[in-house]
Phi, psi and omega in degrees: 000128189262141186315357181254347178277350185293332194268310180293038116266334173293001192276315183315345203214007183295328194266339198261325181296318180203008176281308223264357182289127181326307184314285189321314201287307188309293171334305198274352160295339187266303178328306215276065135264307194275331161296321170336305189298330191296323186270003178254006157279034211163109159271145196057050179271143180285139189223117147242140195247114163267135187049079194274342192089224183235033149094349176315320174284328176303293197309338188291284166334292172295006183253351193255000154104048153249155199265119186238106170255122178253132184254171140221156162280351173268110183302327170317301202289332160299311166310296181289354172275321183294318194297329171298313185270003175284021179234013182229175192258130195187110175318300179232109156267152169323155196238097176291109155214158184309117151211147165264189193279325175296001202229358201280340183273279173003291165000273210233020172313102132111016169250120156275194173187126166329342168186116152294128174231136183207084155296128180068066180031037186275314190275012168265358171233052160230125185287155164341298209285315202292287147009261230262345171286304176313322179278006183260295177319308168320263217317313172324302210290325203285162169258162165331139199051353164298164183227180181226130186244106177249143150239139189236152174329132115355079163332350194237354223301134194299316201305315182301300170303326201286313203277324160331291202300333182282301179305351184094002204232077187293329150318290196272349152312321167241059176280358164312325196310326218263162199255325175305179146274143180252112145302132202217110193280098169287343154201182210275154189061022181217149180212171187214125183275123181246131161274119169223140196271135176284198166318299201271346161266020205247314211284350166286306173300016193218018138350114012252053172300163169241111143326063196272006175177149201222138141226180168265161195203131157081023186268330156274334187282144202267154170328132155005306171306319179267038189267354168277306177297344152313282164352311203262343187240027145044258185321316166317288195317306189304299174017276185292314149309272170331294155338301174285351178276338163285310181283321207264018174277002224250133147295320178297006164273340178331285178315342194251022166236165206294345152185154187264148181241121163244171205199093183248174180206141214261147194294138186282200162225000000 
């Protein structure tokens, strides 16, 4: 199964599985934290958002009065983003289309853009080599002094060692660690392969771009996986939340939470 067909099975059930789910919504309430400050520096900026999903962050972004083009490679997960926004009220609405990652320059060839944005690990299912093809494209597209907002897996994540390491299942507590690609079973009979990346290694591929700010997304609130035990314990949950509101300004918790948000910026000339 080729990677846009892996997603267009995941599109029927993404918003209910984790946009619209507690984990998601809270995660993705910590990401649009740590972006904020970038989209209130600048008004009406051109963004284009890649492996957009069904669209929640683009609608997000356009409702704050910026020109949004959002790609995916999956034409499912662009159906459900449109369908989604033909139904809410938006001054200037996202503008949705099919492009894989590989298609992004071809694309938009002699069009820049004030900040590339890629939520939620979608460049974690790009290997190294394809990866460093990918930041020379990314880079074409950004304009001088623009930036790039990646959130990406934790490579450490405490949540992962801790909750393993307690089942006895010592594998999968540190299946992050590895340099290798992880099959990573996204729903029953689909599996994806994910690379997860440190820090110091993510911030070489995307070389000569500069790393100006890292924060953590998920280091109390728990992965995704723990969203039925979420559920069942509420207050835990409120907790938890709190907790990360305390906890997630520490740039040093990055690596160890369920994803890192980076923030590069492109040189001016």
């Amino acid at each position: 199964m080729n990677k846009a067909a892996t997603f267009n099975v995941l599109a029927g059930t993404y918003d209910a599985a984790f946009t619209e789910s507690l984990i998601g919504h809270a995660q993705r309430r910590v990401s649009q934290k740590w972006l904020q400050p970038l989209l209130a520096s600048k008004p009406a900026m051109q963004l284009l958002e890649i492996n957009c999903g069904t669209g929640a962050d683009a609608c997000w972004m356009a409702s704050l009065g910026h020109s949004v083009i959002a790609t995916d490679g999956s034409p499912a997960m662009i159906d459900k983003a449109q369908q989604k926004t033909a139904v809410i009220n938006l001054f200037a609405k996202p503008t949705f289309q099919t492009c894989s990652f590989d298609a992004l320059q071809a694309t938009f060839q002699n069009q820049q853009f004030d900040a590339i944005i890629s939520n939620f690990a979608g460049l974690n299912c790009v290997s190294p080599a394809d990866m460093k093809k990918l930041s020379v494209q990314l880079q074409s597209l950004i304009r001088p002094g623009g930036y790039l907002a990646v959130v990406l897996f934790g490579k450490y994540c405490f949540w992962d060692s801790f909750y393993y390491l307690l089942k006895g299942q010592p594998r999968q507590a540190f299946r992050r660690w590895t340099n290798k690609e992880v099959l990573v079973q996204l729903s029953p009979g689909v599996q994806q392969p994910v690379y997860y990346y440190s820090i110091k290694a993510f911030k070489r591929l995307l070389s000569p771009m500069q790393l100006i700010e890292k924060k953590p997304v998920g280091v109390s609130i728990p992965p995704s996986w723990l969203e039925a035990y979420m559920q069942q314990h509420p207050r835990l949950f409120h907790s938890l939340v709190q907790w990360e509101e305390k906890l997630a300004g520490a740039s040093l918790f990055t690596s160890l939470a369920d994803h890192a948000f980076l923030l590069f910026k492109k040189e001016a000339k």
